[in-house]
PQR file of N, CA, C, O and H, with PARSE charges and radii, in Angstrom:
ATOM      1  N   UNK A   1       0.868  -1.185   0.000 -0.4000 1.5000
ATOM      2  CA  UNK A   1       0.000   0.000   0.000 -0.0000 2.0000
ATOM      3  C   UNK A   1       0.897   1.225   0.000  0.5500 1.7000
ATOM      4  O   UNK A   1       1.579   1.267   1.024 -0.5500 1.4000
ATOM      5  N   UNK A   2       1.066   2.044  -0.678 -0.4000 1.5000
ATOM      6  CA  UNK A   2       1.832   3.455  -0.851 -0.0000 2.0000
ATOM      7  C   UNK A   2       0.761   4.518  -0.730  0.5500 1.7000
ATOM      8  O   UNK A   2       1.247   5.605  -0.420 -0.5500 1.4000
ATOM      9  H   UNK A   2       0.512   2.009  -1.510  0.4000 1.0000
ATOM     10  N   UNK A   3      -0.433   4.527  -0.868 -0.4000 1.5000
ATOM     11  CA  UNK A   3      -1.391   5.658  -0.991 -0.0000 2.0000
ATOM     12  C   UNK A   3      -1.508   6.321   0.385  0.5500 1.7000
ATOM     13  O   UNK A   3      -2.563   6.863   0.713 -0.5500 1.4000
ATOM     14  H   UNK A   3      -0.828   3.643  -1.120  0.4000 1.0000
ATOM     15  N   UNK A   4      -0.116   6.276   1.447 -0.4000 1.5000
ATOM     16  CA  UNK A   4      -0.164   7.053   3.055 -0.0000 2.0000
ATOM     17  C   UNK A   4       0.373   8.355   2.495  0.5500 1.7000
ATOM     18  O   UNK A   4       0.765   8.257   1.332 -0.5500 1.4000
ATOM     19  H   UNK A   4       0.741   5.835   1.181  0.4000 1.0000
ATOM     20  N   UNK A   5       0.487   9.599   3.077 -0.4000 1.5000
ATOM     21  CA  UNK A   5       0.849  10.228   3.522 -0.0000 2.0000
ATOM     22  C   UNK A   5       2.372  10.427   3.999  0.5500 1.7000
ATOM     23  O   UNK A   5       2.901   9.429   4.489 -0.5500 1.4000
ATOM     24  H   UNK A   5       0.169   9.678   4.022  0.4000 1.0000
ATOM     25  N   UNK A   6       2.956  11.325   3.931 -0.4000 1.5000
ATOM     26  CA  UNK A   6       3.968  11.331   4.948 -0.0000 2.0000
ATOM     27  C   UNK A   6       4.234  11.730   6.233  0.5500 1.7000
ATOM     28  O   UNK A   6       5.318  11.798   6.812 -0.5500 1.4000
ATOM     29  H   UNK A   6       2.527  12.136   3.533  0.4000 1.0000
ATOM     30  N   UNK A   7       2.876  12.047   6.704 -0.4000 1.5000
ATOM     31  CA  UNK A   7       2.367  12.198   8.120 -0.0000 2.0000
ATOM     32  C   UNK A   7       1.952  10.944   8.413  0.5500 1.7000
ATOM     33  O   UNK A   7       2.114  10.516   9.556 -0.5500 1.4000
ATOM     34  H   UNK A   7       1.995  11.992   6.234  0.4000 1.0000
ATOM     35  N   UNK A   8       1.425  10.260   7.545 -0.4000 1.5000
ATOM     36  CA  UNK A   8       0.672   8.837   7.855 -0.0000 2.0000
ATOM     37  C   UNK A   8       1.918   7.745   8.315  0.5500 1.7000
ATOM     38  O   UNK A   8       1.856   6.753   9.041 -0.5500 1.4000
ATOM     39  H   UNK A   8       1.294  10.608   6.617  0.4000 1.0000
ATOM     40  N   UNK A   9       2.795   8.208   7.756 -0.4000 1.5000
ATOM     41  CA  UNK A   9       3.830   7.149   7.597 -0.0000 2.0000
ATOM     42  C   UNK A   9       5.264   7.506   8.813  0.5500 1.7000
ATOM     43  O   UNK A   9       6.054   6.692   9.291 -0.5500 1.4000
ATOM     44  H   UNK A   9       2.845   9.014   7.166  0.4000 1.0000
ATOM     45  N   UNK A  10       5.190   8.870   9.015 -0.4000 1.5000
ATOM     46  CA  UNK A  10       5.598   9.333  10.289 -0.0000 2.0000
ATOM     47  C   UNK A  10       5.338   8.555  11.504  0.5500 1.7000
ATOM     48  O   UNK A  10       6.156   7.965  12.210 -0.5500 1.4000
ATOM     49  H   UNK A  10       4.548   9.531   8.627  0.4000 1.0000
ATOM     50  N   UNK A  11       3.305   8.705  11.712 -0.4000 1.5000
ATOM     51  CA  UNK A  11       3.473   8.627  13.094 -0.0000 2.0000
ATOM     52  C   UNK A  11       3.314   6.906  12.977  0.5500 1.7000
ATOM     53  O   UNK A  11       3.479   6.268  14.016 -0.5500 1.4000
ATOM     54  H   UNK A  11       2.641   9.184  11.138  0.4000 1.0000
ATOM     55  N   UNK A  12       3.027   6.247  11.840 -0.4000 1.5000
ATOM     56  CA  UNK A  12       3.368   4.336  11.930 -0.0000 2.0000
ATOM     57  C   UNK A  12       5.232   4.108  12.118  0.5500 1.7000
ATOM     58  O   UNK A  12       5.764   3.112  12.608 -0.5500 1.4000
ATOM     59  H   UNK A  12       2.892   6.766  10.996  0.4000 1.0000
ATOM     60  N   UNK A  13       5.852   5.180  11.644 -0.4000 1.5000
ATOM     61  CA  UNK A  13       7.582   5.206  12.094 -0.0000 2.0000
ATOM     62  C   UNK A  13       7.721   5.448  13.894  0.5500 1.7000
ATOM     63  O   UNK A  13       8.774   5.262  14.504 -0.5500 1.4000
ATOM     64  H   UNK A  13       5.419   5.989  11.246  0.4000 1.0000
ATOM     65  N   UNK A  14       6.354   5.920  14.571 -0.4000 1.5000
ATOM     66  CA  UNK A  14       6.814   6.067  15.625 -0.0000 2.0000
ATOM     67  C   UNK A  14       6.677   4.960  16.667  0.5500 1.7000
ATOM     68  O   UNK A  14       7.416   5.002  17.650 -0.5500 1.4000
ATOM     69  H   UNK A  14       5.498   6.071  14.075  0.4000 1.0000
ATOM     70  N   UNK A  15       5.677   3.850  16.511 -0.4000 1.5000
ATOM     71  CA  UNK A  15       5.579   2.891  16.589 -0.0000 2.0000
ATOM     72  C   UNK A  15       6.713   1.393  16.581  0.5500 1.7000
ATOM     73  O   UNK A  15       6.779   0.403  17.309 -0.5500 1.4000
ATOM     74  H   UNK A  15       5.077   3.816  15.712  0.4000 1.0000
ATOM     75  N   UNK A  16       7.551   1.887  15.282 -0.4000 1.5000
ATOM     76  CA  UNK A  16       7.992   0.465  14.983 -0.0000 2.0000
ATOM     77  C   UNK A  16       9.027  -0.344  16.080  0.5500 1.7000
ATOM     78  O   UNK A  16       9.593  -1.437  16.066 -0.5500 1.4000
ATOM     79  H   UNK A  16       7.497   2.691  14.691  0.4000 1.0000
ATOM     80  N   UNK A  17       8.943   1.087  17.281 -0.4000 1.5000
ATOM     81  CA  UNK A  17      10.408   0.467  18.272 -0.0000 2.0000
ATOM     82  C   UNK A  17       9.832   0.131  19.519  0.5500 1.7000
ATOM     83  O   UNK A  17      10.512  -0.212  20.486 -0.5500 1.4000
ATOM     84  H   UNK A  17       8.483   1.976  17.293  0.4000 1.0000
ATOM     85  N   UNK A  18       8.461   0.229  19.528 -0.4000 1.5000
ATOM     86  CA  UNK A  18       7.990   0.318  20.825 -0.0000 2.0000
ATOM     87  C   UNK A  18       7.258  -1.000  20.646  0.5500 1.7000
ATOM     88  O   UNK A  18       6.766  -1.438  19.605 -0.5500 1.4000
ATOM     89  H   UNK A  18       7.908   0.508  18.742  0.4000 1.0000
ATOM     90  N   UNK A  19       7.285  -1.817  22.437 -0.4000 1.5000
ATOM     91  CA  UNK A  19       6.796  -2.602  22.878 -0.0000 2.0000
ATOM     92  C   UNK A  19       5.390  -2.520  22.187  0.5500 1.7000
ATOM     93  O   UNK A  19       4.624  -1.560  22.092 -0.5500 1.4000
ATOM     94  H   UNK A  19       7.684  -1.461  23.282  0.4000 1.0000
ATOM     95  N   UNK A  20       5.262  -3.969  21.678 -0.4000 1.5000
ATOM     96  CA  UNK A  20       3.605  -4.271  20.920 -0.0000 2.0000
ATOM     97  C   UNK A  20       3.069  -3.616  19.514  0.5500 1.7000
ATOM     98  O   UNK A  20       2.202  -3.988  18.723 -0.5500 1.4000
ATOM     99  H   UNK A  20       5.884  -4.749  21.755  0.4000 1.0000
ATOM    100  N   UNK A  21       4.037  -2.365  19.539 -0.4000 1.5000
ATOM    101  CA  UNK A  21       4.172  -1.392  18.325 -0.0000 2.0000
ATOM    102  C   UNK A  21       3.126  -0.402  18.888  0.5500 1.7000
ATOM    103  O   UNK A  21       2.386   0.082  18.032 -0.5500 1.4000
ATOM    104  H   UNK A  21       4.741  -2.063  20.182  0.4000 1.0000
ATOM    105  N   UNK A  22       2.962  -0.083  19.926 -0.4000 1.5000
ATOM    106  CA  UNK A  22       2.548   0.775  20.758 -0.0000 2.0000
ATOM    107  C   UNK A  22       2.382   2.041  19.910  0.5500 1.7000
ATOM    108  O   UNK A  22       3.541   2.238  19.544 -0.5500 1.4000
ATOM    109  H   UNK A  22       3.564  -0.476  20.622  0.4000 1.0000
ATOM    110  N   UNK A  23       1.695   2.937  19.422 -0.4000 1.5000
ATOM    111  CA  UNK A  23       1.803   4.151  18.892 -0.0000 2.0000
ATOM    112  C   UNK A  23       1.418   5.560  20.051  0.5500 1.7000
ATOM    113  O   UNK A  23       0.749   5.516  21.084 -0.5500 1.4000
ATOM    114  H   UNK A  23       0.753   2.777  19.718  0.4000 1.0000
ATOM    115  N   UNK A  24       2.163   6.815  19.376 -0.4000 1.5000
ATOM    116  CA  UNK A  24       1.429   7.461  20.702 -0.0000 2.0000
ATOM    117  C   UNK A  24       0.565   8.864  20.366  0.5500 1.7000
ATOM    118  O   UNK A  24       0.274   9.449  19.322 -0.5500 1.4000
ATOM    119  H   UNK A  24       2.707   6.851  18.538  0.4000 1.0000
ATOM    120  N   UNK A  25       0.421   8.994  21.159 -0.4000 1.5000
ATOM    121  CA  UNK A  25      -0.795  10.136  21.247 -0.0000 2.0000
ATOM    122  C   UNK A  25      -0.440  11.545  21.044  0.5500 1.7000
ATOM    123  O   UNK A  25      -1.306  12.359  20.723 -0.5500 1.4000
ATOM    124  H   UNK A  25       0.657   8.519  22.006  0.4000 1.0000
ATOM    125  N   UNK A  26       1.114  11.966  21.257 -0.4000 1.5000
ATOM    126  CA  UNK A  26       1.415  13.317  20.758 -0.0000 2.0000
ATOM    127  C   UNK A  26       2.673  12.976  20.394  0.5500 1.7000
ATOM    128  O   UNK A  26       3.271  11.907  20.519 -0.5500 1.4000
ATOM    129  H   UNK A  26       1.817  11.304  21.517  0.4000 1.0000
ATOM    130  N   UNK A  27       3.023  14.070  19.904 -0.4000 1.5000
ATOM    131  CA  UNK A  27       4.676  13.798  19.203 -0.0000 2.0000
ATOM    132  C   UNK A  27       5.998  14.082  19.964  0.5500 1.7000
ATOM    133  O   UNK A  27       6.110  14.050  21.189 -0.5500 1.4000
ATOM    134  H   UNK A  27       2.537  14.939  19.803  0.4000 1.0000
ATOM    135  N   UNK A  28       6.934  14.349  19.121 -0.4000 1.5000
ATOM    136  CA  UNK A  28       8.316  14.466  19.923 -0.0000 2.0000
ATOM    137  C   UNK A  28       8.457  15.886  20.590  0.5500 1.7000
ATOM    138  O   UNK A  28       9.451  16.131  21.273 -0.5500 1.4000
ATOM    139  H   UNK A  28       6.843  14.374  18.125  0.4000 1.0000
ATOM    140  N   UNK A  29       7.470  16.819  20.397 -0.4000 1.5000
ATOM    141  CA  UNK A  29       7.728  17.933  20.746 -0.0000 2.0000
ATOM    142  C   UNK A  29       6.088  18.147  21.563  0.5500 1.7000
ATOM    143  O   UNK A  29       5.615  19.267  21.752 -0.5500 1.4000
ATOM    144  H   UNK A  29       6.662  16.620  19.842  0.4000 1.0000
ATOM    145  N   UNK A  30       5.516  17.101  21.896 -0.4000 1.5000
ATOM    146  CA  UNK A  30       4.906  17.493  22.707 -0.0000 2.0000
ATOM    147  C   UNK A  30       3.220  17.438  21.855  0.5500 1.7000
ATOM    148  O   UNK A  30       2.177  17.069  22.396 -0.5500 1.4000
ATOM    149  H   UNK A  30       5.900  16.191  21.742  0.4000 1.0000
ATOM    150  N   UNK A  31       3.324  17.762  20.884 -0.4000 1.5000
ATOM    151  CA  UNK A  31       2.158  18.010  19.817 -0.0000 2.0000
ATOM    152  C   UNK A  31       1.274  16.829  19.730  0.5500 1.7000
ATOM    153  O   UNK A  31       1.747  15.693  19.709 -0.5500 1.4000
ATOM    154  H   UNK A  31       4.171  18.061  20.444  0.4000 1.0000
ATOM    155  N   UNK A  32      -0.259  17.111  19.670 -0.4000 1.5000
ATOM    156  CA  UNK A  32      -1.040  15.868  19.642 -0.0000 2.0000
ATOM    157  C   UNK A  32      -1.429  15.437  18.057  0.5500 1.7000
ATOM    158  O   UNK A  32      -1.801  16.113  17.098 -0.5500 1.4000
ATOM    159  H   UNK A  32      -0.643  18.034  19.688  0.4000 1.0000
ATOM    160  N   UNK A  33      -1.210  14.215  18.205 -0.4000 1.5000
ATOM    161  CA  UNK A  33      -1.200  13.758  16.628 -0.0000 2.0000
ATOM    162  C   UNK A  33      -2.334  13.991  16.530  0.5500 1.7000
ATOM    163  O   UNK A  33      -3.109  13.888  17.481 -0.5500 1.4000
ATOM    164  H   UNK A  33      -0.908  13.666  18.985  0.4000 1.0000
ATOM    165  N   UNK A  34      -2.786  14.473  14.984 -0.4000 1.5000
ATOM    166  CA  UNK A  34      -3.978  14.880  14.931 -0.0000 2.0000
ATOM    167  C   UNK A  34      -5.007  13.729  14.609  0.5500 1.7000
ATOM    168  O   UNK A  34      -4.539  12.642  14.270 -0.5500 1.4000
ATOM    169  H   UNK A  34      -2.156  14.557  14.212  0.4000 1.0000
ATOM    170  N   UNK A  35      -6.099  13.856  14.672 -0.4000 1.5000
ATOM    171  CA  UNK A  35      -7.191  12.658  15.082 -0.0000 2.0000
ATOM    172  C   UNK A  35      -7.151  11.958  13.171  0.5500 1.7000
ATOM    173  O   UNK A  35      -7.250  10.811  12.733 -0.5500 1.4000
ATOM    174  H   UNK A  35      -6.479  14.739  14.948  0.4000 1.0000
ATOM    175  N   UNK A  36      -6.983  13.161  12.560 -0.4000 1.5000
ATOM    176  CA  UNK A  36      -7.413  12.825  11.021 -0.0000 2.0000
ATOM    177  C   UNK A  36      -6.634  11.454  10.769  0.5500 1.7000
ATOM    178  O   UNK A  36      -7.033  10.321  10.499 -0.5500 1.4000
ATOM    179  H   UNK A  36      -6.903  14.093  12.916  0.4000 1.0000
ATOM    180  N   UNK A  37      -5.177  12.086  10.992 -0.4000 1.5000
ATOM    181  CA  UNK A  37      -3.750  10.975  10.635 -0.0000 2.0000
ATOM    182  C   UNK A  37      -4.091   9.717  11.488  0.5500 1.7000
ATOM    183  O   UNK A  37      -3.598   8.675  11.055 -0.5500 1.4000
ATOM    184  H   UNK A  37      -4.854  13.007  11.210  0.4000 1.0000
ATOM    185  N   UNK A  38      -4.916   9.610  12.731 -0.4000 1.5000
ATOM    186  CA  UNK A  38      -4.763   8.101  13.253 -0.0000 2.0000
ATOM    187  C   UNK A  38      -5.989   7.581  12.792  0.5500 1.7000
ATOM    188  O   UNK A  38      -6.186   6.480  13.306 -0.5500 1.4000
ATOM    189  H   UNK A  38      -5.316  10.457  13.082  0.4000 1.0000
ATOM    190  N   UNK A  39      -6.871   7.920  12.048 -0.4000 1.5000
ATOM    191  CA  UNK A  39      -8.421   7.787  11.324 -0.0000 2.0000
ATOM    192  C   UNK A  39      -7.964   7.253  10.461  0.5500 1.7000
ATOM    193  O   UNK A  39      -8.325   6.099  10.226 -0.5500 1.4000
ATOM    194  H   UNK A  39      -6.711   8.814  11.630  0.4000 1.0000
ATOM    195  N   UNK A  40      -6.904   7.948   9.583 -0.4000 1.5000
ATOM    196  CA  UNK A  40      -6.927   7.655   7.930 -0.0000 2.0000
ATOM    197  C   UNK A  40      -5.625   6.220   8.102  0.5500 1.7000
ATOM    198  O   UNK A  40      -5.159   5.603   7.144 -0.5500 1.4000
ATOM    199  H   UNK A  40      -6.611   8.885   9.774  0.4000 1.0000
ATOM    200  N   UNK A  41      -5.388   6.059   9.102 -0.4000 1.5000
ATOM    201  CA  UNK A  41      -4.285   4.836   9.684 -0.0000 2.0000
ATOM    202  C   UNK A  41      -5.039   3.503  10.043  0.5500 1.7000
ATOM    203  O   UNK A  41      -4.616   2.354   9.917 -0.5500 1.4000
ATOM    204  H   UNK A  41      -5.766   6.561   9.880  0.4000 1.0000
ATOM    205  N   UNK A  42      -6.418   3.984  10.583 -0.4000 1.5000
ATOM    206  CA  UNK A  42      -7.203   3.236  10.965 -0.0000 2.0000
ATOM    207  C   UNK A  42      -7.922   2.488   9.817  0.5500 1.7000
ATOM    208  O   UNK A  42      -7.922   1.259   9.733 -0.5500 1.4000
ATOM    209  H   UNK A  42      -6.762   4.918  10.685  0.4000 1.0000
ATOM    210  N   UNK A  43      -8.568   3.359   8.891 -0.4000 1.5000
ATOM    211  CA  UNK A  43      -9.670   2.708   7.829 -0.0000 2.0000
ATOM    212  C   UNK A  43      -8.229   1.866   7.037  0.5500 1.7000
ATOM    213  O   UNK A  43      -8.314   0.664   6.787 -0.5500 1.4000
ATOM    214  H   UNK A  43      -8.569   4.357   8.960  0.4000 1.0000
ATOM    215  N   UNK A  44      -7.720   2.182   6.903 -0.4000 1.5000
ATOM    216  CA  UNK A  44      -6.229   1.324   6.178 -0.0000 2.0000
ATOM    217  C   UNK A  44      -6.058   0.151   6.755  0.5500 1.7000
ATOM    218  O   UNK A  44      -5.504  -0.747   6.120 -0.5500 1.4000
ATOM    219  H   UNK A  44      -7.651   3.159   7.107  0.4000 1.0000
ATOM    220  N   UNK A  45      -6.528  -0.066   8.134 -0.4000 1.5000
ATOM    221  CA  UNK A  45      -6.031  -1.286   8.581 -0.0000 2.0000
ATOM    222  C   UNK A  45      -4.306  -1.718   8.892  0.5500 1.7000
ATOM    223  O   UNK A  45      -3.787  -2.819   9.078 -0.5500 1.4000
ATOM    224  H   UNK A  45      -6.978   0.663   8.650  0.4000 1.0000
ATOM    225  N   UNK A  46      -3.754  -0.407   8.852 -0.4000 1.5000
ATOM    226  CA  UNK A  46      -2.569  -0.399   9.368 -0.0000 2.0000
ATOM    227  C   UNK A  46      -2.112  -0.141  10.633  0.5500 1.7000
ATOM    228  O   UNK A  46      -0.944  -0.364  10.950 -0.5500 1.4000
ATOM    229  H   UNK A  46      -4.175   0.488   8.700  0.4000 1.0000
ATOM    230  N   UNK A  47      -3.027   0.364  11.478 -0.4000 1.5000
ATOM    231  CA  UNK A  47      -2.839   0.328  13.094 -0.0000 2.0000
ATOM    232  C   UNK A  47      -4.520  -0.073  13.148  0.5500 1.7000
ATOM    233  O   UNK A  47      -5.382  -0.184  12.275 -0.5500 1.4000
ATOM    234  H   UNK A  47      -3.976   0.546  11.221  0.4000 1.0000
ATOM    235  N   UNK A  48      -4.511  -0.269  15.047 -0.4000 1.5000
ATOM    236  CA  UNK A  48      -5.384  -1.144  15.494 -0.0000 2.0000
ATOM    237  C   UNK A  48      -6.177  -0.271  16.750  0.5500 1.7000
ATOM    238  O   UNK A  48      -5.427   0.382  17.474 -0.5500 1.4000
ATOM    239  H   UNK A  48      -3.811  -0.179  15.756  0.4000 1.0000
ATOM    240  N   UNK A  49      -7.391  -0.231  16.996 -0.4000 1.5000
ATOM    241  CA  UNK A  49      -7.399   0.225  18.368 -0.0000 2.0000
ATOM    242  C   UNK A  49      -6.762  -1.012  19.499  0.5500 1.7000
ATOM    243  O   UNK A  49      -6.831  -2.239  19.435 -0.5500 1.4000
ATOM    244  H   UNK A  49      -8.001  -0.762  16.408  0.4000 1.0000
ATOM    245  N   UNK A  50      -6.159  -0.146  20.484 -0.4000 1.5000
ATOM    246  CA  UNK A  50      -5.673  -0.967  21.303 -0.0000 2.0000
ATOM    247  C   UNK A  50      -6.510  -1.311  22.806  0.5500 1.7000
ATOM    248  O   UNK A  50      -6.547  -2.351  23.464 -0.5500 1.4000
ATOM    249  H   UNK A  50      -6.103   0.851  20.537  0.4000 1.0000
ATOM    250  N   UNK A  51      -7.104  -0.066  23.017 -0.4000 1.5000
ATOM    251  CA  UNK A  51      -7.780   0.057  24.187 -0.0000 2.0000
ATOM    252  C   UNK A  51      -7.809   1.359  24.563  0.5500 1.7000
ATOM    253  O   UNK A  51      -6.915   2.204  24.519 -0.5500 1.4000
ATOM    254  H   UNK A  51      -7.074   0.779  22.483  0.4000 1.0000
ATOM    255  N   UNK A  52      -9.617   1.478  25.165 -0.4000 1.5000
ATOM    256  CA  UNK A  52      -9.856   2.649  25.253 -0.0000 2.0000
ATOM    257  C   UNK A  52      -9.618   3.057  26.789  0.5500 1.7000
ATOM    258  O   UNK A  52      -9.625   2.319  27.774 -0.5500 1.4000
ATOM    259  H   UNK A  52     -10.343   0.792  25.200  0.4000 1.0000
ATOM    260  N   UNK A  53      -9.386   4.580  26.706 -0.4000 1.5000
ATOM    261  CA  UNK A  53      -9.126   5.131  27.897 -0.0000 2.0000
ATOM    262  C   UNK A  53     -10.201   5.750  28.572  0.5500 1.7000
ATOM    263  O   UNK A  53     -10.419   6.887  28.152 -0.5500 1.4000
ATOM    264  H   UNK A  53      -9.381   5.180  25.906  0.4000 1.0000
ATOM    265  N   UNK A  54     -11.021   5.330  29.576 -0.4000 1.5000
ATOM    266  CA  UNK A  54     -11.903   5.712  30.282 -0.0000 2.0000
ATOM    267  C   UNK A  54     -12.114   7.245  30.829  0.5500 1.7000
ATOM    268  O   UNK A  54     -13.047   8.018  31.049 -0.5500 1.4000
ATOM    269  H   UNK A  54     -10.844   4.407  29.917  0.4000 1.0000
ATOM    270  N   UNK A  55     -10.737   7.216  30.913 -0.4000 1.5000
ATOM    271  CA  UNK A  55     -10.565   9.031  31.759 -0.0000 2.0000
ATOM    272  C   UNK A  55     -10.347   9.755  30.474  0.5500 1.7000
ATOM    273  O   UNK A  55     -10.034  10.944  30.534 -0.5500 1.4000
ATOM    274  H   UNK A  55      -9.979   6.588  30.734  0.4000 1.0000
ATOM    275  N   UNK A  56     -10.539   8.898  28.786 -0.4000 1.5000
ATOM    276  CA  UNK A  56     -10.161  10.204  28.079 -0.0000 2.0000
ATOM    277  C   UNK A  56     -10.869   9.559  26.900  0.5500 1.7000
ATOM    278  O   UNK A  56     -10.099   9.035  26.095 -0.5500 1.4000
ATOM    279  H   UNK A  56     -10.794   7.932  28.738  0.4000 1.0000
ATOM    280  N   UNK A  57     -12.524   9.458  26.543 -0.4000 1.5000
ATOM    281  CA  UNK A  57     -12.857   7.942  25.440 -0.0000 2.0000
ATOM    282  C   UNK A  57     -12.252   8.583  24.317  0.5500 1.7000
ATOM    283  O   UNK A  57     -11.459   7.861  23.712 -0.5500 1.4000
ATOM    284  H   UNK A  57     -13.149   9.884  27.197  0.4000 1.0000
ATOM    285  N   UNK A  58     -12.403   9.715  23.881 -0.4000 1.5000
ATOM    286  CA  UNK A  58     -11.814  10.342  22.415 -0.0000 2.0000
ATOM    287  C   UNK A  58     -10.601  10.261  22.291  0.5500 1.7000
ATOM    288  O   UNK A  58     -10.210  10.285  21.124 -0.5500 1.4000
ATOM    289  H   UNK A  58     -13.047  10.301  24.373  0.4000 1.0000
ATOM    290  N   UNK A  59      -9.505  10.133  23.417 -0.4000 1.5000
ATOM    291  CA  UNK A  59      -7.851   9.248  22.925 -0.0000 2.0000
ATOM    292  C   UNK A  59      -8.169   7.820  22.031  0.5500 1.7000
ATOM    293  O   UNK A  59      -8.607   6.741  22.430 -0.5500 1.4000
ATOM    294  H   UNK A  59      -9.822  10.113  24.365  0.4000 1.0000
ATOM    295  N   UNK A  60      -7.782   8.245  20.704 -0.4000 1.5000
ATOM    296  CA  UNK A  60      -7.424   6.694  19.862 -0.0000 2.0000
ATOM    297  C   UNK A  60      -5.908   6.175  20.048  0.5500 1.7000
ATOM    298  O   UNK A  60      -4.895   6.396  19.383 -0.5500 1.4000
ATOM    299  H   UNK A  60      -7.426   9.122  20.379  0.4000 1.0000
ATOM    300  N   UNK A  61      -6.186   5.233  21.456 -0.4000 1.5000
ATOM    301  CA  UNK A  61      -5.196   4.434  22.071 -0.0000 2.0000
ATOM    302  C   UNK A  61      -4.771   3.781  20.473  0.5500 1.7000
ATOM    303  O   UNK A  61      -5.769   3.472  19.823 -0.5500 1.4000
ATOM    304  H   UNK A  61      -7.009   5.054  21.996  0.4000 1.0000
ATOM    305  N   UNK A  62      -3.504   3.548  19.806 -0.4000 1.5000
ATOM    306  CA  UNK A  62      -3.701   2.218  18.837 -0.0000 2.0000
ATOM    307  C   UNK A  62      -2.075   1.825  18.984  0.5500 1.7000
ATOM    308  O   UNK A  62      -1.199   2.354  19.668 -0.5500 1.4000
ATOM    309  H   UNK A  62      -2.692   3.799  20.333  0.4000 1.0000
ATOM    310  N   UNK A  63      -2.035   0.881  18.223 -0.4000 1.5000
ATOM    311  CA  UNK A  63      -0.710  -0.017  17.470 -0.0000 2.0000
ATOM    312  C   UNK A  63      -0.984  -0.673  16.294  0.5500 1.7000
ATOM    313  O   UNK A  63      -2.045  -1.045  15.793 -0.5500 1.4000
ATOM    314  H   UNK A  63      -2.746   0.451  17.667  0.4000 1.0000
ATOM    315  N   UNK A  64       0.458  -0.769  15.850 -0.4000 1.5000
ATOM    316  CA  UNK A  64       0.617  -1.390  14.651 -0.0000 2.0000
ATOM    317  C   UNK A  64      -0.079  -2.434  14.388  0.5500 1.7000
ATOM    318  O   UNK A  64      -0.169  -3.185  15.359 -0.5500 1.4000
ATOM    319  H   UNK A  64       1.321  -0.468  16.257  0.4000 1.0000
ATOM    320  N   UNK A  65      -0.640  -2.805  13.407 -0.4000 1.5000
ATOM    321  CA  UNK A  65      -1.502  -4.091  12.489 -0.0000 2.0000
ATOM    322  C   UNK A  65      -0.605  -4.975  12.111  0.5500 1.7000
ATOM    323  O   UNK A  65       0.214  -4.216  11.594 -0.5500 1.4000
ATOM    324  H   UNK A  65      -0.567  -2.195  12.617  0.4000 1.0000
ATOM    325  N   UNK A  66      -0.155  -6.060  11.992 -0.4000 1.5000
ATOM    326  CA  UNK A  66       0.922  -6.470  10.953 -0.0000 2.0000
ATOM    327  C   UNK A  66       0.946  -5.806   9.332  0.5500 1.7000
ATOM    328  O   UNK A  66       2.102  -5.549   8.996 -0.5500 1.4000
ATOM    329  H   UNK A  66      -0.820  -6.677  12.413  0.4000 1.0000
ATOM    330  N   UNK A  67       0.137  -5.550   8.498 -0.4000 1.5000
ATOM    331  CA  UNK A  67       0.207  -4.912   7.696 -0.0000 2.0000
ATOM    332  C   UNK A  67       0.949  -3.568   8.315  0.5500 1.7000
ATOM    333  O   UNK A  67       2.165  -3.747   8.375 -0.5500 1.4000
ATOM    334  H   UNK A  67      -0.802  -5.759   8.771  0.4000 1.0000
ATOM    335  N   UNK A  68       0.583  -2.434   8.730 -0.4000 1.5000
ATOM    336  CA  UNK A  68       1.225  -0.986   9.612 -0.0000 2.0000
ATOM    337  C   UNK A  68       2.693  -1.981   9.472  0.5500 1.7000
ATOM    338  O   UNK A  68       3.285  -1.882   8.398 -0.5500 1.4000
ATOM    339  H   UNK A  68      -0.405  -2.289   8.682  0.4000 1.0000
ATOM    340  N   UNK A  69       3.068  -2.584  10.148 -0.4000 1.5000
ATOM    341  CA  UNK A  69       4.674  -3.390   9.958 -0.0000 2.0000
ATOM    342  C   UNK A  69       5.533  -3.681   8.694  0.5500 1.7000
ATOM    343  O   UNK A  69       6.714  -3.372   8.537 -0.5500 1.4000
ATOM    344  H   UNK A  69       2.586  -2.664  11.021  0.4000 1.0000
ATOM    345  N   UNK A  70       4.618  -4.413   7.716 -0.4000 1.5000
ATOM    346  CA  UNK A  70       4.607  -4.451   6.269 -0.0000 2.0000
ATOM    347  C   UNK A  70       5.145  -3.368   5.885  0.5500 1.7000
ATOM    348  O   UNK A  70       6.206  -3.339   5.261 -0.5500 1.4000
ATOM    349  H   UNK A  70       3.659  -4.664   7.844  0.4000 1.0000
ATOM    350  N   UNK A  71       4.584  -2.517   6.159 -0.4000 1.5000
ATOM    351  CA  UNK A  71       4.326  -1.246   5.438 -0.0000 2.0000
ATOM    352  C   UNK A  71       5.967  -0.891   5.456  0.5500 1.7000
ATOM    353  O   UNK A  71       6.850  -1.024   4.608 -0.5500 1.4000
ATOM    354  H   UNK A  71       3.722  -2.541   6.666  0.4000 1.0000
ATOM    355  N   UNK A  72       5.949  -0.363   6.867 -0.4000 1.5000
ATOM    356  CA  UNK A  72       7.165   0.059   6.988 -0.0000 2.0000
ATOM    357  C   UNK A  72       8.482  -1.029   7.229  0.5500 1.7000
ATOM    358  O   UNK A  72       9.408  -0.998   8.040 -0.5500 1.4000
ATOM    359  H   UNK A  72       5.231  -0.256   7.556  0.4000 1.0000
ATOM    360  N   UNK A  73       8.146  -1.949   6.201 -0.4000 1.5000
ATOM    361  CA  UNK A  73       9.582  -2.709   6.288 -0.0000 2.0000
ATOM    362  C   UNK A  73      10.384  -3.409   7.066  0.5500 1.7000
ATOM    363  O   UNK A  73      11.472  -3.799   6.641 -0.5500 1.4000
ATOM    364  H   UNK A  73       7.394  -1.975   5.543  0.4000 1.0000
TER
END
């Protein structure tokens, strides 16, 4: 699949080192990934919800899919 983004493909790069492929919720500078980029990650089937956060339901907790892995090699 090539039709990501290079935001799309950013925040699945931020993932690939972390336990479970864990993805996260804001960036290296603090910034919250925006909801669009983990949506358009989502209908792709390249990350996963992982589990929702009670104290926050609109955080899209996710990780990598094996495809999201694929992807990035």
């Amino acid at each position: 699949m090539s039709n990501i983004s290079g935001a799309e493909r950013a925040y699945l790069s931020m993932g690939s080192h972390q336990a479970g492929g864990k993805l996260p919720l804001f960036d290296r500078e603090g910034q919250e990934i925006p909801p669009r980029i983990i949506r358009g990650c989502l209908d792709k089937g390249l990350v996963e919800r992982w589990f929702a956060n009670p104290m926050k339901p609109d955080w899209l907790v996710c990780r990598l899919t094996d495809e999201g892995r694929k992807l990035l090699g």
